[in-house]
C-alpha positions as CSV (number, residue, x, y, z in Angstrom):
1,X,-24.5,-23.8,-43.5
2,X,-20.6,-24.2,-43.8
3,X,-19.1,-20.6,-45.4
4,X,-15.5,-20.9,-45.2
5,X,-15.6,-16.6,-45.9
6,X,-18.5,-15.7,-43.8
7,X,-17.3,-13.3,-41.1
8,X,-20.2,-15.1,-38.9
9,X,-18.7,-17.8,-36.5
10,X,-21.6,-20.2,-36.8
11,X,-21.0,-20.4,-40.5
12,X,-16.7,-20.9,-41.0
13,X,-17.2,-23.2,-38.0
14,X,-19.9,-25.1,-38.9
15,X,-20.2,-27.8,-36.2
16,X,-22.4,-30.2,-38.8
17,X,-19.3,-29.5,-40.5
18,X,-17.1,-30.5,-38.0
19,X,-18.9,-33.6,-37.1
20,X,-18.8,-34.8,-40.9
21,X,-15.3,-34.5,-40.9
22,X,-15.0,-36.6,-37.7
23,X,-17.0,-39.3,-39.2
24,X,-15.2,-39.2,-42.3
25,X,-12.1,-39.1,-40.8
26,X,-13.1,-42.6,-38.5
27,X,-14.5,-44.2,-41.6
28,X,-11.2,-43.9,-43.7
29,X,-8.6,-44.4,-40.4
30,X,-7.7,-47.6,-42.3
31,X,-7.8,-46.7,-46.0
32,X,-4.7,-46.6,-46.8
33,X,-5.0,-45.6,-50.6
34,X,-6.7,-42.4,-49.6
35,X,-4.3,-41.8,-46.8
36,X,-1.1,-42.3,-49.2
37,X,-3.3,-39.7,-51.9
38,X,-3.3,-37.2,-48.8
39,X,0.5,-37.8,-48.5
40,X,1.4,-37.6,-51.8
41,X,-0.8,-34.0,-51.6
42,X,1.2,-33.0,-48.4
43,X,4.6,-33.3,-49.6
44,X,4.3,-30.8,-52.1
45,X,4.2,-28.7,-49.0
46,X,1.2,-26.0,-49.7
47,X,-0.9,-27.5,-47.1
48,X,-3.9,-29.7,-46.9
49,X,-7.5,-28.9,-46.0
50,X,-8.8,-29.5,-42.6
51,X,-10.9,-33.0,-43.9
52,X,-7.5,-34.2,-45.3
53,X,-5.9,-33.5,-41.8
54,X,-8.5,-35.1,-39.9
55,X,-7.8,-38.3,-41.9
56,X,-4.0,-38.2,-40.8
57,X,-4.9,-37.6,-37.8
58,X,-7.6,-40.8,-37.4
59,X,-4.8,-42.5,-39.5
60,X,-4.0,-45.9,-37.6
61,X,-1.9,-47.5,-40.0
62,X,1.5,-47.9,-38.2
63,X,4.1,-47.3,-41.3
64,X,1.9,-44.5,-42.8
65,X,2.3,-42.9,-39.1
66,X,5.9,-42.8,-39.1
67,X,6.1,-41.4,-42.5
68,X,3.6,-38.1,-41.1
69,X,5.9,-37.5,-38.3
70,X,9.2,-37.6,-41.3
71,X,7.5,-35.9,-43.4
72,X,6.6,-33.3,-40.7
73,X,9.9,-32.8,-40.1
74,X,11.2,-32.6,-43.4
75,X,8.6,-29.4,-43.7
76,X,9.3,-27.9,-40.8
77,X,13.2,-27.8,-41.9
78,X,12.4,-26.6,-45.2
79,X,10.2,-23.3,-44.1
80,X,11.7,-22.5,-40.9
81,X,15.5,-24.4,-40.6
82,X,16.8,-25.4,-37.0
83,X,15.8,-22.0,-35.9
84,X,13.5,-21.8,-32.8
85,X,12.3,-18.1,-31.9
86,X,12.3,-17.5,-28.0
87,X,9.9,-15.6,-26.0
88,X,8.7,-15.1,-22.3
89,X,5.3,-14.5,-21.1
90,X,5.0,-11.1,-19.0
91,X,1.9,-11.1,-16.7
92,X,0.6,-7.7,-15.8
93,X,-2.8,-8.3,-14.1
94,X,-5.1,-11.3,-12.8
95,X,-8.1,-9.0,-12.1
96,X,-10.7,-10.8,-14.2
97,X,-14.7,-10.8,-14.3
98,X,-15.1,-13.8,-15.9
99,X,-16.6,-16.8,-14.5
100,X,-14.0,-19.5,-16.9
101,X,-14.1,-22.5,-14.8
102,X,-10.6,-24.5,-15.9
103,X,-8.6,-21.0,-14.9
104,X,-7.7,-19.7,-11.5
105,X,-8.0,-15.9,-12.5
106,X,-12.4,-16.4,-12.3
107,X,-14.2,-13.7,-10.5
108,X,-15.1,-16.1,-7.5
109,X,-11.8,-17.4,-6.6
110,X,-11.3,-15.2,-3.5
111,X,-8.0,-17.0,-2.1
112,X,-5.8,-16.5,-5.0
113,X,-3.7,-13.1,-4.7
114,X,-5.0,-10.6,-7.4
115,X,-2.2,-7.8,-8.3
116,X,-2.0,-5.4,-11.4
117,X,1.1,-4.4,-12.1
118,X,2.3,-0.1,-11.9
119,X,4.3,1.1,-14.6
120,X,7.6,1.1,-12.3
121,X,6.3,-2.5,-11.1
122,X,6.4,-3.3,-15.2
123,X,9.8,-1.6,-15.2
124,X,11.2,-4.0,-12.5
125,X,9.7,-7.0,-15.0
126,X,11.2,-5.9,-18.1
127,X,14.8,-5.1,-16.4
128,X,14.6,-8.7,-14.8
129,X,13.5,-10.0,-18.1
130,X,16.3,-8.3,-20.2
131,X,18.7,-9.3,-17.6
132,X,17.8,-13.2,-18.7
133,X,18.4,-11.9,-22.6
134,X,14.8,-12.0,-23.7
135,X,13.9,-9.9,-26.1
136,X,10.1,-10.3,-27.3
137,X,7.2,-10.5,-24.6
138,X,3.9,-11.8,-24.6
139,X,1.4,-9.6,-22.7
140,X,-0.7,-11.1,-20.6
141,X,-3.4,-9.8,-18.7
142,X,-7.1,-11.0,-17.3
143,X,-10.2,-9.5,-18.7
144,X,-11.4,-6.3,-16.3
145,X,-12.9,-3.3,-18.0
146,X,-12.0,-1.5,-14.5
147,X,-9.0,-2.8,-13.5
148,X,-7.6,-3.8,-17.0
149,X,-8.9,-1.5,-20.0
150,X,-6.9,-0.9,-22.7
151,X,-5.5,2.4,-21.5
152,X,-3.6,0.5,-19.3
153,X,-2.6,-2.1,-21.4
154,X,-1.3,0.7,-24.1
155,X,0.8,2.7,-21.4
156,X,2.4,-0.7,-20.2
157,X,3.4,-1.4,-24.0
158,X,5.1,2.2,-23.7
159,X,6.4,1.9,-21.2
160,X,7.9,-1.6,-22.3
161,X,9.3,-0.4,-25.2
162,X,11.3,2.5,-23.7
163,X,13.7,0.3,-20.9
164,X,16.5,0.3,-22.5
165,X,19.0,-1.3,-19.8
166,X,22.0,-2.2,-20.1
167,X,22.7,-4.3,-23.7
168,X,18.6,-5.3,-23.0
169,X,16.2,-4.0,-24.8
170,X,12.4,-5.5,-25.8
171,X,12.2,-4.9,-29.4
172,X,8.9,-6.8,-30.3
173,X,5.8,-7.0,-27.8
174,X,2.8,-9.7,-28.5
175,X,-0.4,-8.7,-26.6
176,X,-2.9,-11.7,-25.1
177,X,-5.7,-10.0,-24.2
178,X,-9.4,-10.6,-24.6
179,X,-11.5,-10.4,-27.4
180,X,-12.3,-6.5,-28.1
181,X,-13.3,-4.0,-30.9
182,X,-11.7,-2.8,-33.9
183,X,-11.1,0.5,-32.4
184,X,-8.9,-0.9,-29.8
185,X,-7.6,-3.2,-32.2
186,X,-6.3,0.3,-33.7
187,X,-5.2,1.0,-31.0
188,X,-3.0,-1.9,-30.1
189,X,-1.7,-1.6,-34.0
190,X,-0.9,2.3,-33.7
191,X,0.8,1.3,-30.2
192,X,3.9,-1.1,-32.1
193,X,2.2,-4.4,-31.0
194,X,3.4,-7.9,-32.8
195,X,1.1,-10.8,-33.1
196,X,-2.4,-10.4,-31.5
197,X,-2.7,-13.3,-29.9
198,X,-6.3,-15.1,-28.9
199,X,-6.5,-18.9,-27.9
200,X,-10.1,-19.8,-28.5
201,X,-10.4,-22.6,-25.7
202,X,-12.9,-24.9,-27.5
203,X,-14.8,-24.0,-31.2
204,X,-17.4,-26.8,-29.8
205,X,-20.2,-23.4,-29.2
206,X,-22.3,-25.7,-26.3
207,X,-19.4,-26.9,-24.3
208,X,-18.0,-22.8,-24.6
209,X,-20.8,-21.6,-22.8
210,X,-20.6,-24.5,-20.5
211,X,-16.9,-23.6,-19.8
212,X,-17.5,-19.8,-19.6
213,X,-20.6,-19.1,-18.1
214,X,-20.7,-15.9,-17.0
215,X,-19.1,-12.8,-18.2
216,X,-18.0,-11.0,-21.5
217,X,-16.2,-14.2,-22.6
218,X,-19.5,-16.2,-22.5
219,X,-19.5,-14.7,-25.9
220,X,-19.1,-17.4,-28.3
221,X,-19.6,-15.5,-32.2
222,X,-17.8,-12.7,-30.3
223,X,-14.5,-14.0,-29.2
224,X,-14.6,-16.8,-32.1
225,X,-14.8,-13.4,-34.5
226,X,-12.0,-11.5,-32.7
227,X,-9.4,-12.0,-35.4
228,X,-11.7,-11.0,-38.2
229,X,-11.7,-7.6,-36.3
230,X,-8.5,-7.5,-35.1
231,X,-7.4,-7.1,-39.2
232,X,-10.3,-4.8,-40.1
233,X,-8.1,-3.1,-37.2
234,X,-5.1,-3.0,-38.8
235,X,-3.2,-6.2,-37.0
236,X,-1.4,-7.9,-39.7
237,X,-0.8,-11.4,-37.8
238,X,-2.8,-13.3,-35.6
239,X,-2.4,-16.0,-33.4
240,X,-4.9,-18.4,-32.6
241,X,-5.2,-21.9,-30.6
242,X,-6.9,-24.3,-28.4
243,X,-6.8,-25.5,-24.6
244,X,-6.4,-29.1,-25.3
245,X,-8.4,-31.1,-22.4
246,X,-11.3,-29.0,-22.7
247,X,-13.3,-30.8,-25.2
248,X,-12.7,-33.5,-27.1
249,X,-9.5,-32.9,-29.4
250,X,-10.5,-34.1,-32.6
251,X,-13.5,-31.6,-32.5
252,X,-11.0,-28.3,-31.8
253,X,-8.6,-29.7,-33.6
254,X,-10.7,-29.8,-37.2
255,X,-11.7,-26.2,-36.0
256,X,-8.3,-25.0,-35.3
257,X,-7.9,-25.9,-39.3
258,X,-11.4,-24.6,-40.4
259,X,-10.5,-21.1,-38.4
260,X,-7.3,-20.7,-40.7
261,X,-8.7,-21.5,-43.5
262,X,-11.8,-18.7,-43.0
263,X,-9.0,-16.0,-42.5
264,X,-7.3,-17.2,-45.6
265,X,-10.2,-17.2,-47.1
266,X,-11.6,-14.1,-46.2
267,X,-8.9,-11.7,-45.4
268,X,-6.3,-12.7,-47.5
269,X,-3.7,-14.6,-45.0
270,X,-4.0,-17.0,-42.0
271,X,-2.9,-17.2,-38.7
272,X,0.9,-16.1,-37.9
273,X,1.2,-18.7,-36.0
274,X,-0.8,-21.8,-34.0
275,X,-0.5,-22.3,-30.3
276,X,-1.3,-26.1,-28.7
277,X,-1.2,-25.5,-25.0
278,X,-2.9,-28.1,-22.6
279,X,-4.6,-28.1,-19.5
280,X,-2.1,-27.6,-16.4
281,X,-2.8,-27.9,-12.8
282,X,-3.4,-24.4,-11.2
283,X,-4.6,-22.6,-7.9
284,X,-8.5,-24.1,-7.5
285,X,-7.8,-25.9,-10.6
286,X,-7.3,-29.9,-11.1
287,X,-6.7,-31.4,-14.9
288,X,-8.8,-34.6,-13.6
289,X,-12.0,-32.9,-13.6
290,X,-11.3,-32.1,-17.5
291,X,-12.2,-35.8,-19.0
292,X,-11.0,-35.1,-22.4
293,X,-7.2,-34.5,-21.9
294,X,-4.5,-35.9,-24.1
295,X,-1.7,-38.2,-24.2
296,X,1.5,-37.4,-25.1
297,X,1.7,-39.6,-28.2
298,X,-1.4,-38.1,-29.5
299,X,-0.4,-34.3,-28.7
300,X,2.5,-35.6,-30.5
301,X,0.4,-36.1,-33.8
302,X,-1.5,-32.9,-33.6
303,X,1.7,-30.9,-33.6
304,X,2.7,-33.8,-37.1
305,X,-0.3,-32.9,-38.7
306,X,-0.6,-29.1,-37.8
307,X,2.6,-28.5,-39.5
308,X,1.6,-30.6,-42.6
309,X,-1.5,-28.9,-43.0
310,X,-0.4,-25.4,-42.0
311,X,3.9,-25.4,-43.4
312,X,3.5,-21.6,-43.6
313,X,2.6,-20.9,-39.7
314,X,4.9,-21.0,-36.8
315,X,3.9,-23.0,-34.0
316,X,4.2,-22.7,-30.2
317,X,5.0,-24.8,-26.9
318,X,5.3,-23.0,-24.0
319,X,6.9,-24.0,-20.4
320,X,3.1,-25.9,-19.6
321,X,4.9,-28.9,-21.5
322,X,7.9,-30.6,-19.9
323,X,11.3,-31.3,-21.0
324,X,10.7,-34.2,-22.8
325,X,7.5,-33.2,-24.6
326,X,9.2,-30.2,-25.6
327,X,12.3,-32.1,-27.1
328,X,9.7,-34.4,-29.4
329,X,7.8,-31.8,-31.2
330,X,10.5,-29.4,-31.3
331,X,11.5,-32.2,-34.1
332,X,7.5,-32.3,-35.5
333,X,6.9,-28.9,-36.3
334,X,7.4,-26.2,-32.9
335,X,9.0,-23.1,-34.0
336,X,8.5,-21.1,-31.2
337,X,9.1,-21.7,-27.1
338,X,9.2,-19.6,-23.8
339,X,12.0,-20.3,-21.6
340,X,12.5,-19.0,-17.8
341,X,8.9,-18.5,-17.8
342,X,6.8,-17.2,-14.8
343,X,3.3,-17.4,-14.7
344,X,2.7,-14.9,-12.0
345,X,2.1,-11.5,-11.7
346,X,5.3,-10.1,-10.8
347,X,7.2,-13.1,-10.8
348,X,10.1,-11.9,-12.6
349,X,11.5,-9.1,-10.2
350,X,10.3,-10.6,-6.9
351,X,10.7,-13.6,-5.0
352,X,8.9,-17.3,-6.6
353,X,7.0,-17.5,-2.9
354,X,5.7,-13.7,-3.3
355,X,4.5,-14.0,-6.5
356,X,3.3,-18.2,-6.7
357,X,-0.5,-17.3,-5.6
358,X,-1.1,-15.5,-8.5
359,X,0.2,-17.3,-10.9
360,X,-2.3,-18.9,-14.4
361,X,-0.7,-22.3,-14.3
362,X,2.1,-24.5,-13.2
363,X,5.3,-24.6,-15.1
364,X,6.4,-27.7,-16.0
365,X,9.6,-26.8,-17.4
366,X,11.4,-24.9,-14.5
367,X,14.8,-23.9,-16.6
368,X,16.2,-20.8,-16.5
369,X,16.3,-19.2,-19.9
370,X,20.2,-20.1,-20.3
371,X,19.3,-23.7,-19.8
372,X,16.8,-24.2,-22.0
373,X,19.1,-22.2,-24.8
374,X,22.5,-24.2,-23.7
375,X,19.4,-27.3,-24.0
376,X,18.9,-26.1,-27.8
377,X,22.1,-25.6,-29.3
378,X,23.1,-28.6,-27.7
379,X,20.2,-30.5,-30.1
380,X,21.9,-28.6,-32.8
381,X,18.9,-26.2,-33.0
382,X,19.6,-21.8,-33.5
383,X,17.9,-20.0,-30.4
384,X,16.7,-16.8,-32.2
385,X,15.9,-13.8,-30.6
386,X,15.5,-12.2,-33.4
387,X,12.6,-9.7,-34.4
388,X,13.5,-8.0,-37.9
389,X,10.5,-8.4,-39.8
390,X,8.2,-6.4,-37.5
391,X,10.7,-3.8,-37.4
392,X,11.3,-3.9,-41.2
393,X,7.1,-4.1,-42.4
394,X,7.7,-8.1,-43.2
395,X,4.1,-9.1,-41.8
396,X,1.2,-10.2,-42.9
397,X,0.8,-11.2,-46.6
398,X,4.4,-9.9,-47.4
399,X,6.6,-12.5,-44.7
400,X,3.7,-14.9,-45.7
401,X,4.7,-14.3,-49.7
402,X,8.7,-14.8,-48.2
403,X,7.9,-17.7,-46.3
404,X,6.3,-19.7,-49.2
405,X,8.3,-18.5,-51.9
406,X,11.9,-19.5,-49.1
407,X,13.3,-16.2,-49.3
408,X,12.4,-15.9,-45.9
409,X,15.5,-17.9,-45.3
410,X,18.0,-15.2,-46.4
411,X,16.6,-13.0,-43.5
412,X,16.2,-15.6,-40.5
413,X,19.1,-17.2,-40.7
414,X,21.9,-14.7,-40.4
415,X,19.4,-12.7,-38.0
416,X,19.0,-15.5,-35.8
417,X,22.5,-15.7,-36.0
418,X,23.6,-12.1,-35.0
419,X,20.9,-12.4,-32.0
420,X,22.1,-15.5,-30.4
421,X,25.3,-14.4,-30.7
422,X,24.3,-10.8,-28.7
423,X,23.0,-13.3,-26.4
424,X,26.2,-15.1,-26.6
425,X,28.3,-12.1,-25.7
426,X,25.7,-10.1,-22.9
427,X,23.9,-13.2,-21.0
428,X,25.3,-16.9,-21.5
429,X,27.3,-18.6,-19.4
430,X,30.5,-20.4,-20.1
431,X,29.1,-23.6,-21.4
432,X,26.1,-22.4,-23.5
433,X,28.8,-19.4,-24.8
434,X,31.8,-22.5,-25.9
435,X,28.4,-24.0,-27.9
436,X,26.9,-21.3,-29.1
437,X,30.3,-19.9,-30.7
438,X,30.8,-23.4,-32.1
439,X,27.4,-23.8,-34.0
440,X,27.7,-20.4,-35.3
441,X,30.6,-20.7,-36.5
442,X,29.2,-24.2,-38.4
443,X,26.0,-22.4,-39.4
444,X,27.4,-19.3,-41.3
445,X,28.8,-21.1,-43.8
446,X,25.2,-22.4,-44.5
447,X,24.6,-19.4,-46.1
448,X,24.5,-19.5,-50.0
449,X,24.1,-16.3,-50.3
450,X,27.6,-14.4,-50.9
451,X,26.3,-10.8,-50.2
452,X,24.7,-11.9,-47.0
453,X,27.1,-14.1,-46.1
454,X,29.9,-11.7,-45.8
455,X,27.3,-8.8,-44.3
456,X,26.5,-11.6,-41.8
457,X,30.3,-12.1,-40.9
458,X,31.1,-8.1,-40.7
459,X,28.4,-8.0,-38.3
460,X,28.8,-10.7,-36.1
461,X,32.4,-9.3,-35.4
462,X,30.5,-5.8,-34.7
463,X,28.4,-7.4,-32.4
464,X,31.6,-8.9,-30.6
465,X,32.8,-5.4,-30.4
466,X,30.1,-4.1,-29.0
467,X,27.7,-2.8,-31.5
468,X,24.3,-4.0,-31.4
469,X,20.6,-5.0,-32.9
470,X,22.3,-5.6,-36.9
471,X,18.8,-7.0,-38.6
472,X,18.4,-8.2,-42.3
């Protein structure tokens, strides 16, 4: 039975539950009275429930589409601005033991280079990384109680933390790791971690086993419960998300909506943010033999309707997506991208042909970080490298409380500010400098704030001087 607060998997993803809410959403594609009632209900911008979204979704009414993606939009703007939060991926280890047949990293693939990362091999990543101007990581690593246990994975988040090079410096570490218990979840908390991150792959619990046959992972109730235990840890934001292609979309995309509504429910906030990554060609691995991929025009929609039903909860793209894609739903809800990505163990610090045969996935979007920021500010849009409310206890419930209430606003915009323009002065070149200075310059004066406008001013002339991380 469907328990939006039970802590058992089976029960906040109810899959008779799912499926009703398929059906109801194909039976009512066309109805256009309930579709304008859901709407009405979305544009008072405090969400919808995952039925309602399922509807917008099905919705095939051509003008009522156009309004989602505007209205999309017009949410996204209002909760997070034209700032867009950058992040690279840092792969430490493709020593795995599961048997997950859509990724190269599975225990029988024997041609595909596995490597794990020393600490000075991390310090050669992080130097290369800070040398781009990145200043948050992802941690990514393959699931090996050997080779990867969460010893490791803590030292390598010390050791992160302490390169300071040059004007570099990481000041806010994600971990992607798999599923574990709430005593490493303390562990990962006590150790300065940001987001826990988790994509679930599929909620559909037949076709999971199917794509995960073998190994720890093959553990449907205990991945699908990982963020339950990942806040009994301590871990005030989450991130969860879905491998579209693997199942039929509709399917993980109700239970996308029905796991953040259980950890509303039952712990008191939802996810931090939403990732929406699909299938990519890798080493043994070809998209075609996945059925159920997605067009761009529908991935378009589930990024419209994401964002309608979740405004509070930033949203991610990575490099998997191209150019182009990335451009659309920057405008329908993304908040967050990677740019200069690598997808290989070491690929940073050593040469692409070194490091290509242990890569995850291919990169679609090939830019060097500077590109893809000269790219942004170009479309008018803030590249923020900005990690404040980690460092000042904004997480959880509290940046939740900021975000709906729009306070939030009076911290990310002059801090998104003061870090692009870091970036500015340490790692652009001429062209994304000239634009970068020119949209700040347009963008201070945004702030109504007169206190934080003129604390935002002293500091950005500071950080032309020299001085360095100023946060709100």
């Amino acid at each position: 039975m469907y328990d939006v607060k039970s802590k058992k998997a089976e029960e906040f993803i109810d899959n008779e539950e799912v499926m009703d809410t398929i059906n109801y959403a194909k039976e009512n594609k066309s109805n256009r009275a309930l579709i304008h009632e859901i709407i009405q209900k979305a544009k008072e911008m405090k969400g919808i429930s995952h039925r309602e979204a399922a509807v917008l979704l099905e919705c095939d009414l051509e003008e009522e589409n156009r309004e989602l993606h505007r209205l999309a939009k017009e949410i996204k703007d209002k909760f997070y601005g034209n700032r867009i939060v950058m992040f690279a991926p840092l792969y430490l280890s493709n020593y795995c033991v599961n048997g997950c047949i859509y990724c190269p990293y599975h225990y029988k693939n024997k041609h595909i280079s596995r490597k794990k990362l020393s600490q000075e091999e991390i310090r050669g990543e992080v130097v290369a990384l800070q040398d781009m101007g990145h200043k948050r990581l992802a941690l990514e690593t393959g699931e090996d109680p050997v080779n990867n246990p969460i010893e490791y994975i803590l030292e390598s988040i010390r050791t992160i933390y302490s390169i300071k090079h040059k004007n570099g410096a990481i000041r806010r570490v994600n971990v992607n790791i798999a599923a574990t218990t709430v005593e490493n979840y303390r562990k990962l908390k006590e150790a300065g971690i940001g987001t826990y991150i988790l994509f679930q792959e599929t909620y559909h619990k037949e076709n999971y086993e199917k794509l995960h046959p073998t190994g720890p992972k093959h553990n449907y109730a205990y991945h699908t419960e990982a963020m339950d235990r990942a806040m009994e840890g301590g871990i005030d934001d989450v991130g969860i998300g879905v491998l579209f292609g693997l199942n039929m979309y509709r399917y993980d995309f109700v239970g996308l909506l029905m796991h953040a509504e259980h950890l509303e429910a039952a712990v008191g906030v939802g996810p931090h943010t939403i990732s929406v990554p699909r299938i990519r060609p890798a080493d043994d691995i070809n998209p075609e033999d996945f059925k159920n991929a997605i067009s761009d025009d529908i991935f378009a929609k589930i990024v419209s309707v994401l964002r309608i039903a979740v405004p509070y909860t930033g949203m991610i793209v990575s490099t998997r997506e191209s150019k182009k894609t990335r451009e659309k739903v920057l405008q329908l809800g993304v908040t967050q991208i990677s740019g200069g990505s690598k997808t290989s163990v070491g690929g940073y610090a050593e040469e692409e042909a070194e490091a290509d045969n242990s890569k995850q996935f291919d990169v679609d979007d090939k830019r060097t970080l500077d590109q893809v920021v000269n790219w942004l500010l170009k479309l008018g849009f803030i590249p923020s490298f900005c990690t404040a409310c980690y460092r000042e206890g904004r997480t959880g419930d509290r940046f939740m409380t900021l975000v709906k209430s729009g306070q939030i606003a009076n911290c990310c915009q002059p801090n998104a500010l003061m870090t692009l323009k870091e970036y500015l002065e340490d790692y652009a070149g001429p062209d994304t400098k000239a634009k970068g200075e020119s949209l700040i310059r347009k963008e201070v004066e945004h702030i109504t704030n007169e206190k934080v406008l003129n604390i935002t001013k002293k500091h950005l002339i500071e950080v032309h001087n020299g001085k360095r991380d100023f946060r709100f």
